[in-house]
C-alpha beads as a LAMMPS data file, in Angstrom:
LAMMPS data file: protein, C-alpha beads

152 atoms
151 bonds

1 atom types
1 bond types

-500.0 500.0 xlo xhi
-500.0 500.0 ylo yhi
-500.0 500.0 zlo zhi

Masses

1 110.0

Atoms # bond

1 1 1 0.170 15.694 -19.774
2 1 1 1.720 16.061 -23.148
3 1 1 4.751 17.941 -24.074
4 1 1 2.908 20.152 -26.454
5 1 1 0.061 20.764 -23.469
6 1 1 2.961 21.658 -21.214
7 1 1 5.073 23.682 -23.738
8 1 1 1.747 25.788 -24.406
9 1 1 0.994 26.637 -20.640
10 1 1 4.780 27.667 -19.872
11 1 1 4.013 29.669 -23.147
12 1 1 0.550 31.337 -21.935
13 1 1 2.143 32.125 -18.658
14 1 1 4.987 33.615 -19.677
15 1 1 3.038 35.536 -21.950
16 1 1 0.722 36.922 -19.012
17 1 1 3.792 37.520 -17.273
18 1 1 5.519 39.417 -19.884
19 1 1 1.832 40.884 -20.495
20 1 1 1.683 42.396 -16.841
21 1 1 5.261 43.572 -16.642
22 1 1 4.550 45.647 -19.252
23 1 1 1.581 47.529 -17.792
24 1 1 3.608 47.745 -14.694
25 1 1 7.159 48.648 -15.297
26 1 1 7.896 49.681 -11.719
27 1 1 8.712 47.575 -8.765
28 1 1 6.016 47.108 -6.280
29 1 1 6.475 46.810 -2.378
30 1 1 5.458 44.049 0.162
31 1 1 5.286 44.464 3.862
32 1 1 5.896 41.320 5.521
33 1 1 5.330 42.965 8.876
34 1 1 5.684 46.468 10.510
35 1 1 9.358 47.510 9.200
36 1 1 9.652 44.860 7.328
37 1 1 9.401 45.547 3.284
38 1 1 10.687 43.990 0.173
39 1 1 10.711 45.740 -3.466
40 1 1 10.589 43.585 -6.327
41 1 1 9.493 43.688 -10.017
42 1 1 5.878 42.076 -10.200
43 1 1 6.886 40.229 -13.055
44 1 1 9.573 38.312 -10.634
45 1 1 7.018 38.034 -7.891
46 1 1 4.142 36.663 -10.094
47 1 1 7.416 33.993 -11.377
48 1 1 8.455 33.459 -8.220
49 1 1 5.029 32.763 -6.812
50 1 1 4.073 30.280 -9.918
51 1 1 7.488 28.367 -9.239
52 1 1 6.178 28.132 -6.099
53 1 1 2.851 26.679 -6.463
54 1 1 4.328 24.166 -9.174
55 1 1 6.460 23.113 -6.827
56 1 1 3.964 22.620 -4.161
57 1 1 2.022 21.214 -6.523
58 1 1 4.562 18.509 -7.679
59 1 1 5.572 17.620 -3.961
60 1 1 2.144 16.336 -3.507
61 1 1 1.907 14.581 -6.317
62 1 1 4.912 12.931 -5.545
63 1 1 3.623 12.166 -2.001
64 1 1 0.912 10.881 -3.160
65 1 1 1.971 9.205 -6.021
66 1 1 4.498 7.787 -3.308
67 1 1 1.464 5.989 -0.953
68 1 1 -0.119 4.681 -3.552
69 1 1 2.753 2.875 -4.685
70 1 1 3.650 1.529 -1.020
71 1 1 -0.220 0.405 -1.289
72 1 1 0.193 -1.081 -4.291
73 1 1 3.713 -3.231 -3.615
74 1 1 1.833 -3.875 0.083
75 1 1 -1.215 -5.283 -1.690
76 1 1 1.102 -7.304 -3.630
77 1 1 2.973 -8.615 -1.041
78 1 1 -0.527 -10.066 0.764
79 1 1 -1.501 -11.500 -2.371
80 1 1 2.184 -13.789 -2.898
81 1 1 1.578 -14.424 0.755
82 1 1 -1.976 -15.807 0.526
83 1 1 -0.617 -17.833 -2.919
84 1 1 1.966 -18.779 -1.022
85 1 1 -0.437 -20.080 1.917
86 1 1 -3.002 -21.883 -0.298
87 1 1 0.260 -23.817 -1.644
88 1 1 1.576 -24.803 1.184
89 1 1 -1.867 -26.340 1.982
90 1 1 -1.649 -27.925 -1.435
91 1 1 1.346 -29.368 -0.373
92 1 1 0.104 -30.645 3.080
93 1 1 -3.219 -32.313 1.412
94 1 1 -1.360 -33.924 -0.685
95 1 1 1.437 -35.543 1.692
96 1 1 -2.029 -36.489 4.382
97 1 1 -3.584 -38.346 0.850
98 1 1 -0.424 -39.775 0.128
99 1 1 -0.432 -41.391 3.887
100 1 1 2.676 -39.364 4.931
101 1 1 1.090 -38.185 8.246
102 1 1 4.492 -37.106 10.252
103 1 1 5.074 -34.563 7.428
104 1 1 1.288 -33.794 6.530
105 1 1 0.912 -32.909 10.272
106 1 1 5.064 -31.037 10.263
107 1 1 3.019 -29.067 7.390
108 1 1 0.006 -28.069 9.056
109 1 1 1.494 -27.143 12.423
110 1 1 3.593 -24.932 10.197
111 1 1 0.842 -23.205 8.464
112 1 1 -1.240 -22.420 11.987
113 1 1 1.558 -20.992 13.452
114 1 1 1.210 -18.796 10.098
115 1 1 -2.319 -18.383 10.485
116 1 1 -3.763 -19.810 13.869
117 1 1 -7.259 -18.985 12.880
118 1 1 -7.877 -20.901 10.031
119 1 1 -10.384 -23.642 11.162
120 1 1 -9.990 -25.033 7.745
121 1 1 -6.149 -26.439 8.065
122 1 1 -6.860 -27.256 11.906
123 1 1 -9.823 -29.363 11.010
124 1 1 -7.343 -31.136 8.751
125 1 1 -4.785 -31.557 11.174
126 1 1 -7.327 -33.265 13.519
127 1 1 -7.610 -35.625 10.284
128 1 1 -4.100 -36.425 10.257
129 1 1 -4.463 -37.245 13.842
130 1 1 -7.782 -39.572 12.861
131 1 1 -6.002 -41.230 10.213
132 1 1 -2.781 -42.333 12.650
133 1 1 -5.717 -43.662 15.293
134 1 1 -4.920 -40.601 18.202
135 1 1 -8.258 -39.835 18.389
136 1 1 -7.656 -38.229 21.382
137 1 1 -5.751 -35.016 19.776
138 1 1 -8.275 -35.074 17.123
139 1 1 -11.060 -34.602 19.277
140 1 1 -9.125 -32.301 20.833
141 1 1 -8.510 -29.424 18.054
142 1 1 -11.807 -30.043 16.629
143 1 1 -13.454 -28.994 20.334
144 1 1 -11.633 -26.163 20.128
145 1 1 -12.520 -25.027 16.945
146 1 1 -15.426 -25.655 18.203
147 1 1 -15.493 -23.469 20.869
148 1 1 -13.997 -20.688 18.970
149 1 1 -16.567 -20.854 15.826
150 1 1 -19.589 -21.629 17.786
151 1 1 -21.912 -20.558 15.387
152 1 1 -20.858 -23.727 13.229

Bonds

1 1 1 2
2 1 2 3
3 1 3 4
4 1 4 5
5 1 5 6
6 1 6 7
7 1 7 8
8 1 8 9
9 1 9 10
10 1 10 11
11 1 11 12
12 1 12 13
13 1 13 14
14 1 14 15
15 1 15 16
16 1 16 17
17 1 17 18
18 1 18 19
19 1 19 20
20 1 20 21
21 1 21 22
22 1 22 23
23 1 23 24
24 1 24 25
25 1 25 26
26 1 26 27
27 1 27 28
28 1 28 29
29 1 29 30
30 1 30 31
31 1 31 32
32 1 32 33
33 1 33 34
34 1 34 35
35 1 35 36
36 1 36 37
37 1 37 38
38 1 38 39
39 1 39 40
40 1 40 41
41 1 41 42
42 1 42 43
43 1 43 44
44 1 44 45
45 1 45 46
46 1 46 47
47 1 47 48
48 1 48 49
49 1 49 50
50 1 50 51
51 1 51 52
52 1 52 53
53 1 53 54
54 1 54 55
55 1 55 56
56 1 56 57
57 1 57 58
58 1 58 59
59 1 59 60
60 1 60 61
61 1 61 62
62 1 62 63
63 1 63 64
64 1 64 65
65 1 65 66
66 1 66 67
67 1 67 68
68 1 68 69
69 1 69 70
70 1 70 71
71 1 71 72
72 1 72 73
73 1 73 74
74 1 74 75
75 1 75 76
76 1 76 77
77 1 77 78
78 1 78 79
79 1 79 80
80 1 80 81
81 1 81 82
82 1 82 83
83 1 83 84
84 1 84 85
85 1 85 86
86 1 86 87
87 1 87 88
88 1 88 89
89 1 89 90
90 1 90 91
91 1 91 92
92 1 92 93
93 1 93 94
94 1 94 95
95 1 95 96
96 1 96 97
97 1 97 98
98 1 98 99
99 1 99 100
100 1 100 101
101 1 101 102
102 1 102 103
103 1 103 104
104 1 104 105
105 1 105 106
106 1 106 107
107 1 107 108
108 1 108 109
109 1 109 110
110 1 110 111
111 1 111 112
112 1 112 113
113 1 113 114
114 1 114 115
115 1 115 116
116 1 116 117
117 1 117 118
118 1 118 119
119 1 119 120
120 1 120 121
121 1 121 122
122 1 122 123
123 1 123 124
124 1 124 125
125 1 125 126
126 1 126 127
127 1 127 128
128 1 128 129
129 1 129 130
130 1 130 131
131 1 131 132
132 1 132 133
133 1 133 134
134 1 134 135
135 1 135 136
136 1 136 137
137 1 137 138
138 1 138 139
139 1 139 140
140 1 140 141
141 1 141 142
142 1 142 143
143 1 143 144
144 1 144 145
145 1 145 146
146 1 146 147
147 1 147 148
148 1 148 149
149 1 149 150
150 1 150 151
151 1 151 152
């Protein structure tokens, strides 16, 4: 809201307050429970009350206000770690087409222990292991991807 918007409601209610006051000078009486009584001016009750809904009122926008930030910063945080991810992926592609399969296959280990169900980077690993002639472990992850995506 703008200041002026703001400025002219404080002004409106005050103006109702002052308003009411005057048509009831006297203080009024609320009973809490049996015995139990307070006398006020309604002016400083209908104040009082108003404080007190503003703020309530600001307390949940605050709260509120509050999760949608921690949603926002958490969203955030997936999204550096899936960048991160497809990097180091990136990274491990290009060490397997360079021929460096120790650290192409260092790489991919590393990113299935981040994410153990991606078939994608498993299938790759089993091409490291191709590419170095262990066709034994290759066979071997791809049977098990196998068995764990059987509708491919």
């Amino acid at each position: 809201m703008s200041r002026i918007t703001v400025l002219s409601l404080l002004i409106i209610v005050g103006a109702v307050v002052s308003y009411i006051f005057y048509l009831n000078p006297g203080p009024i009486e609320l009973t809490y429970r049996p015995g139990v009584t307070a006398s006020a001016p309604l002016a400083l009750i209908l104040v009082s009350v108003f404080s007190f809904g503003f703020l309530l009122a600001t307390a949940i926008a605050f709260a509120l206000g509050a999760r949608q930030s921690w949603r926002h910063w958490r969203e955030n945080q997936r999204q550096k770690q899936l960048e991160l991810h497809q990097l180091q992926i990136v990274q491990a592609r290009e060490e397997l087409a360079a021929g460096n399969f120790p650290k192409a296959r260092s790489m991919f280990h590393k990113i299935i222990d981040q994410d153990p169900k991606n078939i994608v980077v498993r299938v790759m690993l089993a091409e490291t292991f191709r590419r170095q002639g262990d066709l034994h472990s290759a066979l071997k992850i791809l049977d098990e991807c196998r068995a764990e995506q059987k509708e491919n």
